[in-house]
N, C-alpha and C positions, 0 to 999 in steps of 0.2 A: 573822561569820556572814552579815551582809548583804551582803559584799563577796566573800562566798564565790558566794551566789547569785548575784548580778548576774556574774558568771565564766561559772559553769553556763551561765546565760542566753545570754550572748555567743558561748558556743564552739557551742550547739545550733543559733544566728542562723548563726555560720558555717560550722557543718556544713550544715547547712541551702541556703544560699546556695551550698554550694561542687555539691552534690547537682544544684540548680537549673541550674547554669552548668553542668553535667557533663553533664546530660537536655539543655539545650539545644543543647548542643556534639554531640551525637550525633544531636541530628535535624537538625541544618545538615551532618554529617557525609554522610548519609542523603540527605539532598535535592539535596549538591552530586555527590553517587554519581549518583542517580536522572538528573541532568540527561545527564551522558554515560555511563549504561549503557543507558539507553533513545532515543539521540541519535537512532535513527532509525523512532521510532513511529509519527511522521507524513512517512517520507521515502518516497517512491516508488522505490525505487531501480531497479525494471526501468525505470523511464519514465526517468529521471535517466543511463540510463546511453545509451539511444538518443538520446536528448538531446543530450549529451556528444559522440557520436560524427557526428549530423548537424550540431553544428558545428564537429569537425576535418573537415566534408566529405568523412567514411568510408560506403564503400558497403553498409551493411550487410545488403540487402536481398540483394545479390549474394554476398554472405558466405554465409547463411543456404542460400540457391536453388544453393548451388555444395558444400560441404559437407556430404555427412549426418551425421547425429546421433539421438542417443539419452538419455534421462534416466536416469538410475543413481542413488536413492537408498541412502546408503551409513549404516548407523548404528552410532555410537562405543558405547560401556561403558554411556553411560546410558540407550541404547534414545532415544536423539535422533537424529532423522535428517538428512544431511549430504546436500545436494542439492547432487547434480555430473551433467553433462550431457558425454557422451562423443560428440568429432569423429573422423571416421575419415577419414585420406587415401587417396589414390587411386591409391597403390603399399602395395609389401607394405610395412609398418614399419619405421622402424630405430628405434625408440624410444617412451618415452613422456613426452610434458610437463603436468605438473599447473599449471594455471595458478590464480594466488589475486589477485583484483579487492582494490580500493585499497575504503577509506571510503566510502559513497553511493551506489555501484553496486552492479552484479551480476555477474555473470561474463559476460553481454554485453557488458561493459566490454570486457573482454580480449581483442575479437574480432578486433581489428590484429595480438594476437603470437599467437595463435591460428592466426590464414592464416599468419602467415611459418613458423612447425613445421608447417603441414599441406602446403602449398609442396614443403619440405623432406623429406618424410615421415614424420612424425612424427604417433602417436596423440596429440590431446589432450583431456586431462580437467579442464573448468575448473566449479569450485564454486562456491556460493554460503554465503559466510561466515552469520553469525551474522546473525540481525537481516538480513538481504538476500534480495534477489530471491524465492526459493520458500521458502527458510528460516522453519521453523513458531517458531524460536527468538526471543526481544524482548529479550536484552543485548548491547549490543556491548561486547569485552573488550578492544579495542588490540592484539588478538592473542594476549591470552593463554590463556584455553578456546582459539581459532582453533586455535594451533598444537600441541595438545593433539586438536583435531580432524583434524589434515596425518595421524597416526599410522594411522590407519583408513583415511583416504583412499589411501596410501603403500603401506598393507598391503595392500587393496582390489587395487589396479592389481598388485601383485608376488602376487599368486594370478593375476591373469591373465595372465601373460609375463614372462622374464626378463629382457626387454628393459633396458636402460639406464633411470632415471626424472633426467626431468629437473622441480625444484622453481620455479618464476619468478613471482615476486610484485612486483605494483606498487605503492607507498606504503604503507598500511595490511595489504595483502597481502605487499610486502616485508619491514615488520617482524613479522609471522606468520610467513614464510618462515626469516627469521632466527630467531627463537625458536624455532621446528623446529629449523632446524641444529643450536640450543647442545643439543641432547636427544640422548642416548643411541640411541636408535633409525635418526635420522638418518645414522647412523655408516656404519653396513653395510646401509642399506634405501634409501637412494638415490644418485646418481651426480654431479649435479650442483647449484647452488644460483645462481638470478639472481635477484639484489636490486636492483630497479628504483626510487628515488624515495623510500625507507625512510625514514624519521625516528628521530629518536636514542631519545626513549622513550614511553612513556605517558606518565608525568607532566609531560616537557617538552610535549607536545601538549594538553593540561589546563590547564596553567599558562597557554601562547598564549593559548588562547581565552577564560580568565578577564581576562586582563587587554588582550586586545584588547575587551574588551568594557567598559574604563574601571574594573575593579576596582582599588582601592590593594593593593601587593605585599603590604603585611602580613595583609588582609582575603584574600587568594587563600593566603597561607602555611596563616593559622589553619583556611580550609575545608580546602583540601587536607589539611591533618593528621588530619583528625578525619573527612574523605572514606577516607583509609586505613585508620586504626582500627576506621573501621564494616565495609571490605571485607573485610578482617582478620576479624574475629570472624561477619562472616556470611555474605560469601560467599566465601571460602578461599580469598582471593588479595590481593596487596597491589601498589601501584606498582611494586617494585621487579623484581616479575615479570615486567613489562613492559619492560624495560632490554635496546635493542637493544647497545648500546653493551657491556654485559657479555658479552651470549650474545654476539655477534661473535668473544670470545675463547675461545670454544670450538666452535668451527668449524672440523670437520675433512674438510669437504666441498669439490671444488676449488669456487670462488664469482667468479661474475662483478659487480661494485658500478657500475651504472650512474648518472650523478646528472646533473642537467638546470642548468646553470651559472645560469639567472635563476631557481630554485626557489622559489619565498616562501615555502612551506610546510615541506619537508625542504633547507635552505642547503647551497649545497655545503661546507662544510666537515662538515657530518653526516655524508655518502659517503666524502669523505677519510679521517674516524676510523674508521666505519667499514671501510674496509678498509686502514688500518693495523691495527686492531686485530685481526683477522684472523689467526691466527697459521699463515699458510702461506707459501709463497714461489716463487718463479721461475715454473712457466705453471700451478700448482696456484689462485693468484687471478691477477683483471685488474679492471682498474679503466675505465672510459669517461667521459668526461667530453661530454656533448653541447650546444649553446646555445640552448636549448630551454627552455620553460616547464614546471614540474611534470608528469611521467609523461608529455610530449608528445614525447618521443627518437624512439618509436617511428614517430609521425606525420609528424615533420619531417625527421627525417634515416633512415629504414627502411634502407639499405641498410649503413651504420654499425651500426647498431645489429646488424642479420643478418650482418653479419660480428664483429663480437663475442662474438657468441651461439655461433656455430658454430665462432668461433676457441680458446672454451672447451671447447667438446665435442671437438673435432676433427673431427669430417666434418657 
């Protein structure tokens, strides 16, 4: 009988204890979410991205003064508004390009492949992601809401002309871009897709920055798991969502895969899989390879790149 109790005892201690480690597991879950769903609550991103471009020693001020424009607040299903700011060239159209800004910026960012479609003729319509520039929103998703938000935007621009849409995202806006493509919608709603500087996934870009910051792999394993679990059960998404490297194989849009050969951030071998995995062929994809630092193709080599771009579309 007393051996019976001291049982009871034991198994209550580790129920008990298993409960404790469980609550705790779920707020380390929770905290290692919070850290990069709110990555940029104190980031300036409009200032971050003039920043950026006065020192690729871009003229932005002449961008701006040459260019009109217009802001278009666009809003998805959940009555959340998508702040996009519409450039207009200086011939009649032959198209339209939605441009989507990388991580830390805003759609100032984008204001180098911006002039080369306005150049060209080309209406652009470049937004402001989640958490960015005018954006009233505070999580950043790696793209996953983002490219859940291209759908409205996409719809948006195909009310106003039947134009061509052309999709072009750089990094973080690349793999948005991409995650667009794998979707259904993207099929018959838009025309072309360029993935500029992409990274293979959300949790490969989670994982980097845990353990660029001195974490042991196993201490980055256990949050990350229980970072998913908690995204899982409470905010209706999970890593896997994020998986450029998957949606790539369901891209059925022709797609251009640009990748910058000294990358640190997205290696070139990221762009390679990514468009192998790609399941098109002959001039439906292309692939570019530039020797350039992260999303800087555009800066360093512009006339490669604008032939790339236009060597996809065809005119």
């Amino acid at each position: 009988m007393k051996k019976h109790r001291i049982l009871k005892i034991i198994g209550i201690i580790v129920v008990v204890l298993i409960v404790i480690i469980l609550i705790g597991s779920m707020y380390l879950g929770k905290f290692t979410t919070s850290q990069f769903l709110y990555i940029n609550e104190e980031n300036d991103t409009s200032t971050n991205s003039v920043k950026q471009l006065e020192l690729w020693g871009y003229d932005l001020d002449e961008f701006l003064s040459t260019w009109s424009r217009s802001y278009i607040p666009v809003t998805n299903s959940d009555d959340e508004i998508i702040p996009m700011v519409q450039f207009s060239p200086e011939i009649e159209s032959k198209g339209n390009a939605i441009l989507v800004h990388g991580q830390g910026g805003d759609h100032i960012s984008m204001a180098p492949i911006a002039e080369m479609y306005l150049k060209n003729g080309y209406t652009v319509f470049a937004i402001d992601l989640r958490s960015a520039g005018m954006s009233a929103l505070k999580e950043v998703t790696f793209g996953i809401k983002e490219s859940e938000d291209l759908i409205y935007v996409v719809d948006f621009v195909n009310e106003l002309n039947s134009d061509p849409i052309i999709v072009h995202g750089q990094s973080m806006g690349a793999a948005t871009a991409a995650l667009y493509g794998a979707k259904k919608h993207s099929h018959n709603n838009i025309d072309y897709l360029i993935l500029d500087s992409s990274y293979s996934s959300m949790a490969d870009m989670i994982e980097g920055v845990m353990l660029d910051m001195g974490m042991e792999k196993i201490v980055v394993n256990y949050s990350m798991f229980y970072s998913n679990v908690y995204m899982r059960i409470f905010k209706g998404f999970e890593f896997k969502d994020g998986d450029v490297f998957e949606a790539a194989k369901k891209i059925v849009t022709p797609t251009l895969v640009i990748q910058s050969a000294y990358d640190e951030i997205a290696p070139i071998e990221v762009g390679q899989a990514i468009y192998e995995y790609i399941p098109l062929s002959g001039y439906s994809k292309d692939y570019l390879l530039l020797s350039s630092k992260h999303v800087e193709g555009i800066i360093d080599f512009p006339e490669k790149y604008e032939e790339a771009v236009f060597k996809l579309i065809g005119y």
